[in-house]
Structures are given as structure tokens and as C-alpha cells.
C-alpha positions in Angstrom: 11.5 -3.6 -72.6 10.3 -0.6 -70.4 6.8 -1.9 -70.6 5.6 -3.3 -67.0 3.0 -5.7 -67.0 0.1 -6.1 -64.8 0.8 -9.4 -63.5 4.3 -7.5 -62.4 2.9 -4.2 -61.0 0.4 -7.1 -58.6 3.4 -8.7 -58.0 5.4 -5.7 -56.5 2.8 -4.2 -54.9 1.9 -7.5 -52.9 6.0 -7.2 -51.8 5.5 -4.4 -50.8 2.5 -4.7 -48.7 3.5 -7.8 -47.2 6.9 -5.7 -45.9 4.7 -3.1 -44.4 2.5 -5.1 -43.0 5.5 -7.1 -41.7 7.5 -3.8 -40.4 4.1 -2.4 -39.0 3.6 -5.9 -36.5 5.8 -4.9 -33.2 5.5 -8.3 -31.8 6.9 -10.1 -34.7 9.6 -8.0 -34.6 10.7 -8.2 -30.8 10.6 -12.0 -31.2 13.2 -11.7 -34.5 15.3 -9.8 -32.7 15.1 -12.2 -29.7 15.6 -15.0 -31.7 19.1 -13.3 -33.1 20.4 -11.6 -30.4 
């Protein structure tokens, strides 16, 4: 059951990325934290 398959390591990494790309786009941010506060 420890075996990770490829599909899954794509799948991770491609969550992952699209966070830091996410985290790394100020403007995207400011306008969440408008939209909350």
C-alpha cells in the first residue's frame, strides 16, 4: 500500500504548484482579502 503511483505523484505535484503559483500572485491575494474583510 506504500507504493505511489505516477498518476498520483502528477497529481500532487500539480497541487502543489497551483498553491505556489496562487500564494506567489499579490493581486489575487489583496482582492481575497478585500472580498472577506
Amino acid at each position: 500500500m506504500k507504493q505511489i503511483t505516477k498518476v498520483q505523484q502528477l497529481f500532487y505535484l500539480k497541487i502543489t504548484f497551483d498553491v505556489a503559483k496562487f500564494v506567489r500572485q499579490p493581486n489575487k491575494r489583496n482582492t481575497f482579502k478585500q472580498n472577506i474583510g
